[in-house]
Structures are given as structure tokens and as C-alpha cells.
N, C-alpha and C positions, 0 to 999 in steps of 0.2 A: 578509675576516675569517674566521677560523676558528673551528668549532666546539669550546667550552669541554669536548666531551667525549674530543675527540683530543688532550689536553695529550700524554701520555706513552703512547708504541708499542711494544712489541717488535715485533723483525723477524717477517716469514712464519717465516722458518725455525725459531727459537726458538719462537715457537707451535706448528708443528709439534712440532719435537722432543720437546715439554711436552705436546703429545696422546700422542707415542709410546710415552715414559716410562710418562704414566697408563696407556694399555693396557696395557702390557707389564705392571707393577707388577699391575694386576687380575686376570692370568690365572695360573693354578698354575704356585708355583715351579719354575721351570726347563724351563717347555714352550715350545716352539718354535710360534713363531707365523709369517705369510707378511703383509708388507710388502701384495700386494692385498688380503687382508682387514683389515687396520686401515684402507688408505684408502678401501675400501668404505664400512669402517663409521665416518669421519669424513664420507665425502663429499670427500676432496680426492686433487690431482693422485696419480699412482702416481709419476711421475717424481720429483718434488719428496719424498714421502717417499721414496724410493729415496736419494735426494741426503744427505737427515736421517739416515738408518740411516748410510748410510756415515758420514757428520759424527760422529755418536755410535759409532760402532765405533772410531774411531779416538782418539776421548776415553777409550773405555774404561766407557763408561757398558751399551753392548749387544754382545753378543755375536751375529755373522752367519756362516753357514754355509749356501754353495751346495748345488744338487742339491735330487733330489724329497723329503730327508726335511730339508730346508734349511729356513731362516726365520731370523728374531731371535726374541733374550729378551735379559733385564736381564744382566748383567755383574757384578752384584752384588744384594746384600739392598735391600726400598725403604726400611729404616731409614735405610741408608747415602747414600744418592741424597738429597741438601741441593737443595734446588732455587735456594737463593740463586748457589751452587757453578756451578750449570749456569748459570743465566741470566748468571752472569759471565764466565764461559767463554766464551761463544755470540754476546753483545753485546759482548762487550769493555767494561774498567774505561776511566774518563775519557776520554770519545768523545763525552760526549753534547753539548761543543761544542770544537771545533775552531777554535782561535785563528791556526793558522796556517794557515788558506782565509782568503786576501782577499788579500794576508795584512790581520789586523786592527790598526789602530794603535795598539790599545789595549794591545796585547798584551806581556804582561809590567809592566806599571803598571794592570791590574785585576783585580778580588776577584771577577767574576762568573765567571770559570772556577774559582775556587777554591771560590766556595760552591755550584756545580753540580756539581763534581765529590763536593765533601761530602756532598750531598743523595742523591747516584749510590752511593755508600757507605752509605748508610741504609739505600737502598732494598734494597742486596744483602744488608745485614745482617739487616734485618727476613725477607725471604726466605730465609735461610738457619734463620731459629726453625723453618721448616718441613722436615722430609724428607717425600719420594715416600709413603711408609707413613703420614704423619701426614693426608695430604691425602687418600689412600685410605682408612682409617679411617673416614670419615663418611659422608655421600649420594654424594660423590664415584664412591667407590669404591661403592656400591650402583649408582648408575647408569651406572657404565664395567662392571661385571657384568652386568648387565640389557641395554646395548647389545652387549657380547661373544655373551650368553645368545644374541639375536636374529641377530648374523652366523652363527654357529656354524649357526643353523636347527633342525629336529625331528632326533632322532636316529633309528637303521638302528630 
């Protein structure tokens, strides 16, 4: 049996990217940050965000640039950055069941892929009430400062 607290997952990757975001979004407009200090200062793989940076440059969400004055930042304003937007992108719309694995007999005479997929629609609509900037706005965004604050270290 499964724990009633894992109903609904995002991928690794999508969680990352959504840590990314928040850094990026937290640090002054248009500064150039390095891929090992955000995964310092989450605690996870450097590969795997390396992996995430590329995924989001190529969406157009961040901006990467090689060499020693290299790093990512945002691509855009965090007004603009919808997160419903992203998570849709990242998971893909109506996936979250798959009628043709098995294949299912049911398939094409039931309502359960239609009202999951409806409910998968909520879920991206209600997350889209949100941009990046609305989410940083609050504790959020104080405590993605305060951990940036702490990577960055004492200054010269």
C-alpha cells in the first residue's frame, strides 16, 4: 500500500528546475550566477542541475554563458515566469495516465482518463495564478536571500 502522502509527484527534474528559477529570480536583476553554487546551496547533484540549466536554456526560461565570467540568470522578468507555464512544459500535459500501456481494455470507452486529465488542467491552471515574482514576494523569496546571503559568504 502506498503512503497517502505521495498521491501526486513532480519529476526530480521539474523540482529542480523550480529550485533554479527561485535562485535565479532571488538574486539581482540580471547577475550571472555558476550552476555549483546554487547546487551547493541546495545540497544536490551538480550534474543534474547542469542537465536542468541546459533544459531551461533551451525553453528560454534562463540564460547560459560559458568561460570564467560565465554562469546562468533568468531570461526574462520573475513577473513573467508563470510557473503553472513551466510545470507544464517540463511534465507534459495529459501523461498522468497512459491508456495505451497494457494496452488498457478500457481504452477509449472510459471517463477515467478524461477526468484525470481534467483535474491535470486545474492543477496547471491554479499554478499558473502564480508567477516566479509572486512566489518571491513573501518568506519565499526572504529565505532564498538569506540562503544566497550564506553561499556568497563574508565579503573582501
Amino acid at each position: 500500500m502506498r503512503r497517502k502522502d505521495s498521491a501526486l509527484r513532480l519529476s526530480l527534474y521539474t523540482d529542480l528546475s523550480l529550485r533554479l528559477l527561485l535562485y535565479l529570480g532571488a538574486v539581482e536583476a540580471g547577475t550571472w550566477t555558476t550552476t555549483p553554487a546554487v547546487a551547493r546551496a541546495f545540497g544536490v547533484s551538480l550534474h543534474h542541475l547542469q542537465k536542468v540549466a541546459r533544459g531551461l536554456t533551451e525553453s528560454g526560461y534562463i540564460e547560459a554563458r560559458q568561460g570564467r565570467t560565465g554562469g546562468v540568470r533568468l531570461a526574462r522578468p520573475p513577473v513573467e515566469v508563470r510557473l503553472g507555464a513551466v510545470v507544464a512544459e517540463l511534465e507534459g500535459l495529459g501523461c498522468l495516465v497512459e491508456c495505451a500501456r497494457g494496452p488498457c481494455p478500457l481504452a477509449g470507452r472510459c471517463l477515467l482518463k478524461h477526468a484525470l486529465d481534467a483535474a491535470e488542467r486545474s492543477f496547471v491552471r491554479e499554478l499558473d495564478r502564480f508567477s516566479l515574482a509572486d512566489v518571491l514576494a513573501g518568506p519565499t523569496g526572504a529565505a532564498m536571500r538569506a540562503l544566497i546571503g550564506r553561499e556568497a559568504g563574508p565579503g573582501p
